[in-house]
Legacy VTK file of the C-alpha trace (Angstrom):
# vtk DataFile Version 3.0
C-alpha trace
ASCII
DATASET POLYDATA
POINTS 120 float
-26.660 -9.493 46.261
-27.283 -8.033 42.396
-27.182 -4.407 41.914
-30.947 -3.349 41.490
-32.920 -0.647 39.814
-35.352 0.793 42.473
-37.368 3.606 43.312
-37.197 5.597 46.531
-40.507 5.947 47.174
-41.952 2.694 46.601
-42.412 0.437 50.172
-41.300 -2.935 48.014
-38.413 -1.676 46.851
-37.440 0.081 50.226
-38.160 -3.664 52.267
-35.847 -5.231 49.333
-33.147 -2.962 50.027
-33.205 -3.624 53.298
-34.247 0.132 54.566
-37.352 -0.694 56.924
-36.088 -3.748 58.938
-39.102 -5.618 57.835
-38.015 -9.046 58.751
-37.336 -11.334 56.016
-39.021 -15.093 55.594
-35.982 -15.758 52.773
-34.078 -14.481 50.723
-32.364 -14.699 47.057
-30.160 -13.617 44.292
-32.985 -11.095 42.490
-36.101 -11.429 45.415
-36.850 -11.312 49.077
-39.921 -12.720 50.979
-42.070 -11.287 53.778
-44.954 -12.037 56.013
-47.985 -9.799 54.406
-49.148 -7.017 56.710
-53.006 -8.688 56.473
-52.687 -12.419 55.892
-55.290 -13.953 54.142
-54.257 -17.595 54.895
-52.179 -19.038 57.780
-49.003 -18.777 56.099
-49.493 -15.775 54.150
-46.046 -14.332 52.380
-44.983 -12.133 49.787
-42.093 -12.528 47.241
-40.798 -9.594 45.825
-38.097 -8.682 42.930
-35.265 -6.407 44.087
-35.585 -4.688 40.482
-38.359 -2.453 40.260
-41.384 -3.767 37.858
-44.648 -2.051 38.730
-46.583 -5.605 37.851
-46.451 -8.438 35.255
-47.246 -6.392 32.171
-43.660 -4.862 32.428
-42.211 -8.066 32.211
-39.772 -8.736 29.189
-37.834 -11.582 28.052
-34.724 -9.958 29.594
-36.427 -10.367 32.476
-36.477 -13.993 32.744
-34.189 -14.837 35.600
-35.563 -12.581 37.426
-38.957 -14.026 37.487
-37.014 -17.762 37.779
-35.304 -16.628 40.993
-38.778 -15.179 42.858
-40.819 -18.129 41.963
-38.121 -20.327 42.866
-38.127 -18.178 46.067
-41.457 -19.195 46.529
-41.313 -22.868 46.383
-38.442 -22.321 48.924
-40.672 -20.269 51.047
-43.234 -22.790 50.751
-40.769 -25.596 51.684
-39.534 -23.726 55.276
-43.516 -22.774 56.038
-44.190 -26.683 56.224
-46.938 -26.454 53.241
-44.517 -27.425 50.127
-46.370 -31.379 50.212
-49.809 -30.003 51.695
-50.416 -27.715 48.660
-49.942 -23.789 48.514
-51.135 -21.426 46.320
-48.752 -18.569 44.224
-50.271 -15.322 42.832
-49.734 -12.165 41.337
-52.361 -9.117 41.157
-51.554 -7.198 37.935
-53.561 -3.856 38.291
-56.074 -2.221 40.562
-59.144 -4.171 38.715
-57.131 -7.195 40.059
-56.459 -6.178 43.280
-53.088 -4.916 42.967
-52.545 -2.768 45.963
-48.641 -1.775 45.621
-47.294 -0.989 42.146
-44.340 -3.389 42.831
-44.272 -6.698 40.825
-44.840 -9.146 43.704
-46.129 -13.283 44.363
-48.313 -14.496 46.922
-47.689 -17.332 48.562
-50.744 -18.318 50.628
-50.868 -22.012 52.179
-52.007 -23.692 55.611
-55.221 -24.170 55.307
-57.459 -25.675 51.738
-57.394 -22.976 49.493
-60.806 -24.027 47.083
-62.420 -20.690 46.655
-64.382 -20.547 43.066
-62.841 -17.730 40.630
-66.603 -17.809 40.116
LINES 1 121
120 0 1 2 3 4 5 6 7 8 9 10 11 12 13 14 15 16 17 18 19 20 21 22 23 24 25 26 27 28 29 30 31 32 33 34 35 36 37 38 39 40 41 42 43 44 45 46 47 48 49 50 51 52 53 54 55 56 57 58 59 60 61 62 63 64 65 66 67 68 69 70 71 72 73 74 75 76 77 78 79 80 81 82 83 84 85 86 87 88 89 90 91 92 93 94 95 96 97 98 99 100 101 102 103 104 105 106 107 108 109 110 111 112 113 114 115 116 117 118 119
């Protein structure tokens, strides 16, 4: 796998580096995927960069395959869940007003069940 900038005390980047033995949905190049903690949806997982990017404002255009690989990852993780032809949903938080949690760049992948919830 790429050599990655992390940070030691952020949970994403510990998962991506393999140091909790969170088990992992799939796997690529720049990202990993995991089952989220409190699912929201039947199939409920989270892709996350090996690099360490707090959220989508930090991306750059040097950043570019990165971003490629983890949504890639995601249409893969959407393929192996069964809910690639159903429909499935991909999201990013970017800052606490959104929801953002964990101050790692990361996708949701959320599928299983209709997803048609007003932004309202």
């Amino acid at each position: 796998m790429a050599v990655t900038e992390t940070l030691p005390d952020c949970i994403f980047c510990r998962i991506a580096g393999g140091g909790t033995g969170t088990p992992l949905v799939a796997e690529s190049e720049h990202a990993v995927a995991f089952r989220d903690l409190h699912p929201q949806a039947p199939t409920h997982v989270l892709v996350v960069p090996r690099r360490h990017l707090a959220a989508l404002r930090e991306v750059e255009a040097g950043d570019a395959v990165l971003v490629a690989d983890a949504l890639g990852l995601a249409v893969e993780v959407a393929r192996r869940e069964g809910i690639l032809d159903g429909g499935y949903r991909v999201l990013t938080n970017d800052g606490a007003d959104a929801g953002q949690t964990v101050p790692h760049l990361h996708f949701h992948v959320l599928g299983g069940r209709p997803l048609h919830v007003p932004l309202g």
